[in-house]
Residue frames as qw, qx, qy, qz and C-alpha x, y, z in Angstrom:
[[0.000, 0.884, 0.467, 0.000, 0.00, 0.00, 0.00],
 [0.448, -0.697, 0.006, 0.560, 2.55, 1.98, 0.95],
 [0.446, 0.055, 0.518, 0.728, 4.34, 1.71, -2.76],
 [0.273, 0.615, 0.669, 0.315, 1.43, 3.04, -4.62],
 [0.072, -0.977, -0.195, 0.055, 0.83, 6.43, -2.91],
 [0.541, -0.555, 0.281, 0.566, 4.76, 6.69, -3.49],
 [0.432, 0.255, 0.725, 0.471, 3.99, 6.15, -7.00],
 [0.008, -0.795, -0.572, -0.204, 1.15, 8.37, -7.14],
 [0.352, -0.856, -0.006, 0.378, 2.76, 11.23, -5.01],
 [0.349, -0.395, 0.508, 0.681, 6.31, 10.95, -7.36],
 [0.376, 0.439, 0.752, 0.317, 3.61, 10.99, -10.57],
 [0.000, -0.943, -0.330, 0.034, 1.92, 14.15, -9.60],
 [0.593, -0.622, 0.106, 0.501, 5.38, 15.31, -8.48],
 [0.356, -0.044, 0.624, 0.695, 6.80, 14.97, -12.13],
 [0.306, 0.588, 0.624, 0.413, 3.67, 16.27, -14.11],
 [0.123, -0.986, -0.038, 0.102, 3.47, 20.02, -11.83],
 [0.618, -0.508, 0.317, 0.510, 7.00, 19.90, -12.59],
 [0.272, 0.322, 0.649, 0.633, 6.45, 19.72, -16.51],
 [0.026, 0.855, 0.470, 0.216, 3.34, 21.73, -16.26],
 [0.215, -0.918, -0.119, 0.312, 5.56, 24.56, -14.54],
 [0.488, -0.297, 0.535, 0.623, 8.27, 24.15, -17.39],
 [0.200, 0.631, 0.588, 0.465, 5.90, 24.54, -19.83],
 [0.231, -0.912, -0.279, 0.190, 4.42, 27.65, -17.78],
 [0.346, -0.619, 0.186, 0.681, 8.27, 29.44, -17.44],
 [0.481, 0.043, 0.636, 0.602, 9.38, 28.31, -20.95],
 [0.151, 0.685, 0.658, 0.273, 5.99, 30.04, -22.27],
 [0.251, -0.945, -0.140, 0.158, 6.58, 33.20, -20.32],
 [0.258, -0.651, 0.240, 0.672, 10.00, 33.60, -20.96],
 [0.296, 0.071, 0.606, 0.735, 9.38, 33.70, -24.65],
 [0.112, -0.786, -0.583, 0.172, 6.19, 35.80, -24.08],
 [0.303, -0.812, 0.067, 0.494, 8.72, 38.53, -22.68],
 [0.561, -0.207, 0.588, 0.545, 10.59, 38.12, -25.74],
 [0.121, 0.646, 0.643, 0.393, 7.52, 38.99, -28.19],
 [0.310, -0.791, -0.285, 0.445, 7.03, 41.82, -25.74],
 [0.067, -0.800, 0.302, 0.514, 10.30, 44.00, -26.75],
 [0.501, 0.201, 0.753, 0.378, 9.84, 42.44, -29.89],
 [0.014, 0.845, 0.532, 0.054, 6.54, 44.43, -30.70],
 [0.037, -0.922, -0.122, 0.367, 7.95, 47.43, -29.17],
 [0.357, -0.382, 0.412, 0.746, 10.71, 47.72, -31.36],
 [0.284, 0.416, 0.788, 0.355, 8.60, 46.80, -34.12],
 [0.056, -0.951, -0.301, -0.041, 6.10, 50.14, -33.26],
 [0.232, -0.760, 0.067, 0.604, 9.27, 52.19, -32.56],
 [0.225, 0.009, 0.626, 0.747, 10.70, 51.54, -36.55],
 [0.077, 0.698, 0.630, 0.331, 6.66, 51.91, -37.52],
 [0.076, -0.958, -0.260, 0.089, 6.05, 55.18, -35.42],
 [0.413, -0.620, 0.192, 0.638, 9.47, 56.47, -36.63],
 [0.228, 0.083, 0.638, 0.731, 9.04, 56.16, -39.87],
 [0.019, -0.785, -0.598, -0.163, 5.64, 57.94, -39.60],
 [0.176, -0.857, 0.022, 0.484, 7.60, 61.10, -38.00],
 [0.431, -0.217, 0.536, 0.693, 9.75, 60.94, -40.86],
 [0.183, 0.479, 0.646, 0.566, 7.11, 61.06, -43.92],
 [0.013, -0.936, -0.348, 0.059, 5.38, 64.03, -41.92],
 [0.514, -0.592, 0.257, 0.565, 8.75, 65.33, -41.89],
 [0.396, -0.075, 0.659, 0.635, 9.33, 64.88, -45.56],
 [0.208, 0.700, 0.656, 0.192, 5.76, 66.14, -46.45],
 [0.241, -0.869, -0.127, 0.413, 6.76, 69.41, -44.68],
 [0.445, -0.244, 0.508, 0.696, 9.74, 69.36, -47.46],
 [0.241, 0.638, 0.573, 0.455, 7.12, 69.52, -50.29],
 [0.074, 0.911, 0.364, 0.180, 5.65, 73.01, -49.31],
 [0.329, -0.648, 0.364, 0.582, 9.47, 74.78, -48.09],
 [0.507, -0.095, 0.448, 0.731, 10.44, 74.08, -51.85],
 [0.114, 0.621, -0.156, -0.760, 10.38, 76.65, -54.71],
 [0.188, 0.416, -0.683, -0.571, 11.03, 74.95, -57.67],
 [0.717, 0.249, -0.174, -0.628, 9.45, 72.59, -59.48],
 [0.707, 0.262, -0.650, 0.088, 11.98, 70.12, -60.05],
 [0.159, 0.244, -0.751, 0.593, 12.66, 70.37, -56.37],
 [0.615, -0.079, 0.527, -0.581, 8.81, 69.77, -54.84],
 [0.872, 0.236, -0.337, -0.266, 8.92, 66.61, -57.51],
 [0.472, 0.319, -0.773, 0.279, 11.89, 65.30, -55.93],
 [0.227, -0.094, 0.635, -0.733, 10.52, 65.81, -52.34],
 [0.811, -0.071, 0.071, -0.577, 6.82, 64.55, -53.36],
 [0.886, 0.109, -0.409, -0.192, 8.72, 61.49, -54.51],
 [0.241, 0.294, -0.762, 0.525, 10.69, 60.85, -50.99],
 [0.602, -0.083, 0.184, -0.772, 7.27, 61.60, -49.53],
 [0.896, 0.054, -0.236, -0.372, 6.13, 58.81, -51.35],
 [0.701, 0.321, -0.603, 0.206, 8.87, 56.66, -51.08],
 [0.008, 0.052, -0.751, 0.658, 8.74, 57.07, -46.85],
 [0.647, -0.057, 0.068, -0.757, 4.84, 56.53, -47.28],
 [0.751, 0.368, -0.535, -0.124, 5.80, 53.14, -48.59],
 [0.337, 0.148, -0.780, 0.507, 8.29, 52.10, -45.68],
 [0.361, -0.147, 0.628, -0.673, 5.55, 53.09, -43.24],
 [0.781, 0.076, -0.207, -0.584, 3.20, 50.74, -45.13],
 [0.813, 0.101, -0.569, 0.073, 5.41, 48.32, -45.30],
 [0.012, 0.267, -0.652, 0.710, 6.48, 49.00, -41.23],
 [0.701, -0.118, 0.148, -0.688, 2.83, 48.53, -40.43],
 [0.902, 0.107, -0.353, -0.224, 2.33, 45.18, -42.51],
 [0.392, 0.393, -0.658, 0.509, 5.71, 44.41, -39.77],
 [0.171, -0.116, 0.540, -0.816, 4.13, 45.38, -36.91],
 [0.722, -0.023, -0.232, -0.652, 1.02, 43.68, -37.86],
 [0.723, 0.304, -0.619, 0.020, 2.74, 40.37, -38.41],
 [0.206, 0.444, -0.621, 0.612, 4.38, 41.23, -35.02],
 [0.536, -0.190, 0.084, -0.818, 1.29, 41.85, -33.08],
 [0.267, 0.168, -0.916, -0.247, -0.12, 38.39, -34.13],
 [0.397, -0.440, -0.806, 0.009, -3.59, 38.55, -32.99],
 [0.200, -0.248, -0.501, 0.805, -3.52, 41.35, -30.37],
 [0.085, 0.651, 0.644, 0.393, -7.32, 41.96, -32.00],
 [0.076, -0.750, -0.429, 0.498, -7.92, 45.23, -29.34],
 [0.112, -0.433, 0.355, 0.821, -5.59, 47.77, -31.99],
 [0.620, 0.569, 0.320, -0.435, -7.58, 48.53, -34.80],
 [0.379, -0.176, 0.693, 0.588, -4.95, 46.81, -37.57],
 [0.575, 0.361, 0.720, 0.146, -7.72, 46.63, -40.02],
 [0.177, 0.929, 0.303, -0.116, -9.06, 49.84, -40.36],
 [0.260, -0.722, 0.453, 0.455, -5.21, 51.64, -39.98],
 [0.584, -0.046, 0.724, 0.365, -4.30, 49.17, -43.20],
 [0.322, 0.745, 0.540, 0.225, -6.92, 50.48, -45.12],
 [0.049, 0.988, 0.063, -0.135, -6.66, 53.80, -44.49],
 [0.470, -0.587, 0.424, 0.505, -3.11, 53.44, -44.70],
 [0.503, 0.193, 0.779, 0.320, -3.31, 52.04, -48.14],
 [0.125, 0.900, 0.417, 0.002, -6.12, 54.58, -49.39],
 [0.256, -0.842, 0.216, 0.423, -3.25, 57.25, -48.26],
 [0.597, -0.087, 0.620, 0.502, -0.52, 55.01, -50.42],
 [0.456, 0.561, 0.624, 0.297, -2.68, 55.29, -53.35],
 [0.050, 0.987, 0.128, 0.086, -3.83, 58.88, -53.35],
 [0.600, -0.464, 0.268, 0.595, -0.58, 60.00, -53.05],
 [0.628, -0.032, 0.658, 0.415, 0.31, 58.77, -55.80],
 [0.257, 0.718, 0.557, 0.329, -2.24, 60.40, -57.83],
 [0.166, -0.963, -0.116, 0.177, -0.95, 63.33, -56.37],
 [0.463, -0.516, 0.457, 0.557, 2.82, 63.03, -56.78],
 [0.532, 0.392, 0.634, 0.402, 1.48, 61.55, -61.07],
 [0.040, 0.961, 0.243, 0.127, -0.90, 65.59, -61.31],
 [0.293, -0.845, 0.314, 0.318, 2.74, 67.58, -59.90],
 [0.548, 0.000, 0.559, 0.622, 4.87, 65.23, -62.89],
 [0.396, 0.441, 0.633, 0.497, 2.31, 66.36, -65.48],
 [0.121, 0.109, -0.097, 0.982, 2.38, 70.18, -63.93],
 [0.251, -0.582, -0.537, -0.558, -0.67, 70.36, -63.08],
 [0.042, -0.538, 0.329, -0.775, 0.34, 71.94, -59.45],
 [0.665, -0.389, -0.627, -0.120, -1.29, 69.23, -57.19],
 [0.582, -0.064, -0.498, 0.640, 0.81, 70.67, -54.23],
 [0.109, 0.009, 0.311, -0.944, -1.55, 73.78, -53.78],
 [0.476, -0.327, -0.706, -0.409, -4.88, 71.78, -53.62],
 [0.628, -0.522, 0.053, -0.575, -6.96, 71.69, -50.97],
 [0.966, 0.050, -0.184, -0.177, -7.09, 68.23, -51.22],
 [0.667, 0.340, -0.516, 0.416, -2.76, 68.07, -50.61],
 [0.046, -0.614, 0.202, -0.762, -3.37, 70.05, -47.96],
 [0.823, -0.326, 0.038, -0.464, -5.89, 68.10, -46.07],
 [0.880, 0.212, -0.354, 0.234, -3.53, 64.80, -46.69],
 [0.298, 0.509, -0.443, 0.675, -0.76, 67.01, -45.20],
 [0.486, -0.384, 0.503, -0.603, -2.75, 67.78, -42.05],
 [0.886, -0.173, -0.153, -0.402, -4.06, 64.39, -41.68],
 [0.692, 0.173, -0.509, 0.482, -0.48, 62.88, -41.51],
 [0.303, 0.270, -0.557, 0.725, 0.91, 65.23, -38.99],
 [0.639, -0.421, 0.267, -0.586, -2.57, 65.08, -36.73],
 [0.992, -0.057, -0.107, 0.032, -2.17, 60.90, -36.85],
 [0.576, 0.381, -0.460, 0.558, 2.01, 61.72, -36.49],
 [0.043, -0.517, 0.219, -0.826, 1.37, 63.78, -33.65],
 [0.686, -0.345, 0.165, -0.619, -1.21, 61.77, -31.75],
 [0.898, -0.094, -0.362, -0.232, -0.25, 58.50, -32.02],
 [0.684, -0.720, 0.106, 0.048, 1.91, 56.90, -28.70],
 [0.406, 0.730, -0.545, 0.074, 5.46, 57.51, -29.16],
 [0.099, -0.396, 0.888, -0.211, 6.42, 54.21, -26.82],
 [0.620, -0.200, -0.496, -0.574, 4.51, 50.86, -27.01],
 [0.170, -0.032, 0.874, -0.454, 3.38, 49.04, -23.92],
 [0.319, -0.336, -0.881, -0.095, 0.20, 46.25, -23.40],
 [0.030, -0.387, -0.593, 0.706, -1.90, 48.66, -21.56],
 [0.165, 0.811, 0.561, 0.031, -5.99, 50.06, -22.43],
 [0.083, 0.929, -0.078, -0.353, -4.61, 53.74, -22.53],
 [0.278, -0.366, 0.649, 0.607, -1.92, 52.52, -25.21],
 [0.225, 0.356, 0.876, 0.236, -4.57, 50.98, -27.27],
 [0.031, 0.831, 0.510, -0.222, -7.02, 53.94, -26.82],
 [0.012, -0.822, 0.169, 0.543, -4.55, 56.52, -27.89],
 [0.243, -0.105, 0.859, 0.438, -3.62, 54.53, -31.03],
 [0.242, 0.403, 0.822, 0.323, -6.96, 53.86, -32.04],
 [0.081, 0.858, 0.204, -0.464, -7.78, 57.73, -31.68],
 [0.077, -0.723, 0.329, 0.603, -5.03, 58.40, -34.05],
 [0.269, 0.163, 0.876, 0.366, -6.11, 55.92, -36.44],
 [0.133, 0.599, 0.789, 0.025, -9.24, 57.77, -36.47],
 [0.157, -0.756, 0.110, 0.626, -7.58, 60.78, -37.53],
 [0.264, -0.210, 0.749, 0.571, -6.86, 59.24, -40.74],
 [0.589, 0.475, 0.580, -0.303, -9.58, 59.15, -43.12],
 [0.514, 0.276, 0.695, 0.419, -9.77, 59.03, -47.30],
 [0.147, 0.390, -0.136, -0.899, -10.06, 62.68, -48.87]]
């Protein structure tokens, strides 16, 4: 009688033993995803200061040849934050509270228009004193401006994010 409950006792012994290896093993790679992510958001929200940065370049220049060259860095850092995002998305892997979907789109939508903006300034047709560039312009640097400049797992990260997503919107 005696054996069995030795048996039973060293059984349980070994399986809370696994079940708390599993437990660490899961946590310490948890922590790992953690300052994973945040780097991830620091390259994504840096490269969003940057393209407001570079949009600001378009309306300092004079020349022609020079707010073509700037609309197309513009673009070309509109791009890297797209393609930061689709990173940080990837990164994220589920973390459903952030509004990924909506930011994608809208991000995208942005991408595009650009474009159609940077094509109307090739073929002179002055796209850079529209209304319409204008709005774009502010829309970047209110979503540059608002969105959290560190990431962390917390309801008032999430909440200030998805405000500044909701700053963005299709001209």
């Amino acid at each position: 009688m005696k054996k069995s409950y030795s048996n039973t006792i060293m059984f349980i012994s070994i399986l809370l033993n696994v079940v708390f290896l599993v437990f660490f093993i899961n946590h310490y790679f948890n922590l790992g995803s953690k300052d994973e992510i945040s780097k991830t958001y620091e390259s994504f929200y840096n490269s969003v200061q940057s393209l407001d940065w570079t949009l600001d370049l378009v309306n300092t220049s004079t020349e022609d040849k020079k707010i073509t060259e700037n609309m197309y860095l513009s673009n070309t850092r509109l791009n890297y934050v797209n393609d930061r995002f689709i990173f940080l998305e990837n990164s994220i892997n589920g973390y459903t509270q952030l509004n990924l979907p909506d930011i994608k789109n809208k991000l995208s939508l942005l991408k595009y228009g650009y474009e159609s903006f940077m094509l109307s300034q090739i073929l002179g047709l002055e796209a850079v004193k529209s209304e319409e560039f204008r709005e774009l312009k502010e829309q970047i640097k209110d979503f540059s401006g608002n969105l959290p400049e560190k990431y962390s797992n917390s309801k008032a990260f999430v909440q200030k994010f998805n405000n500044a997503v909701e700053l963005l919107y299709y001209y």
